[in-house]
C-alpha positions, 0 to 999 in steps of 0.5 A: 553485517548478520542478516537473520534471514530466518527471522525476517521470513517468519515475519514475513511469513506471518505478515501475509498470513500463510502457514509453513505448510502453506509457504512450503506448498506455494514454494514447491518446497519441503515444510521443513526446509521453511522450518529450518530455514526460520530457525537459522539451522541451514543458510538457503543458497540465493536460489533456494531463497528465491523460490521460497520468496517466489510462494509469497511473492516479493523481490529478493530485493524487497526481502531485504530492504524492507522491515517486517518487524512483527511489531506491526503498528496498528495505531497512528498519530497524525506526525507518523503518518508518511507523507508522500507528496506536499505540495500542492496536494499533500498525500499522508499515507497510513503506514510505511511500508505497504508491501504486501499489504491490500489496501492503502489509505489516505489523507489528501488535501487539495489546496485551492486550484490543485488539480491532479493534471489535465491528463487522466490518472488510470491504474488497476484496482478500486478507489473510494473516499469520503470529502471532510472539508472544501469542494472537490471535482471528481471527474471519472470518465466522463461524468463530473461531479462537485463533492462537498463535506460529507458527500464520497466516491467510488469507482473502479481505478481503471477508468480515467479519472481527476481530482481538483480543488474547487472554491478558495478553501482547502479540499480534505479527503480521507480515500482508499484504494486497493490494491495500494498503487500511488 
């Protein structure tokens, strides 16, 4: 199996916004060795590749597992979005793959009594959302507050914090949290 591995780092490129001037410069690379290297005139040695992926940054592994189709999907319906927990709390994420991407989205839903787990959750970054349905206990650090419909969040992830269902309905959120980490 052919891997355009031109192909795959002009999407990549464009996907993050830069410039072959911009990749070259991060890489320590000449502009024209990213030129060539997307128009398939020279097949870079793993090495070469490497440092041109290390400008970006993303794993070599990741340079080729992942889609970075430039048919970047903008719109979604409900059966597109990528569950990546149901049971139950149910996590649908917007988008699949969210390699090198800001911020990641989410449509929760806490069935009466889910809670996150008695141990706090931490990790780097924000986190903000918006309860459309139900009651939901938000513990961050030690401030505890019950949101209903309309009411919202936010804090900054690295403090200690917990979600659980309160009430014998189902709990919906629609959160953010960047950079993406769940």
């Amino acid at each position: 199996m052919d891997i355009d591995i031109g192909s795959r780092l002009r999407a990549l490129r464009a996907q993050h916004g830069l410039s072959q001037r911009e990749l070259a410069k991060r890489a320590g690379v000449t502009n024209g060795t990213i030129s060539m290297i997307e128009q398939n005139r020279i097949s870079p040695s793993v090495g070469s590749l490497k440092k041109v992926l290390d400008g970006i940054p993303i794993a070599m592994s990741e340079f080729f597992a992942s889609d970075f189709s430039t048919n970047r999907k903008i719109f979604f319906a409900e059966k597109d979005l990528t569950t990546i927990s149901d049971g139950k709390i149910q996590y649908k994420q917007v988008g699949r793959d969210l390699t090198g991407k800001a911020l990641q989205v989410l449509h929760e839903t806490y069935h009466p009594g889910a809670d996150t787990g008695r141990n706090m959750l931490t990790h780097h970054g924000e986190e903000s959302g918006v309860v459309v349905k139900g009651k939901l206990e938000v513990t961050v650090g030690a401030e505890i507050k019950v949101l209903k419909a309309g009411d919202a969040f936010y804090f900054e992830s690295h403090q200690p914090h917990r979600f659980r269902c309160i009430g014998d309905e189902d709990a919906v959120v629609v959160s953010a949290c960047t950079p993406p980490s769940f």
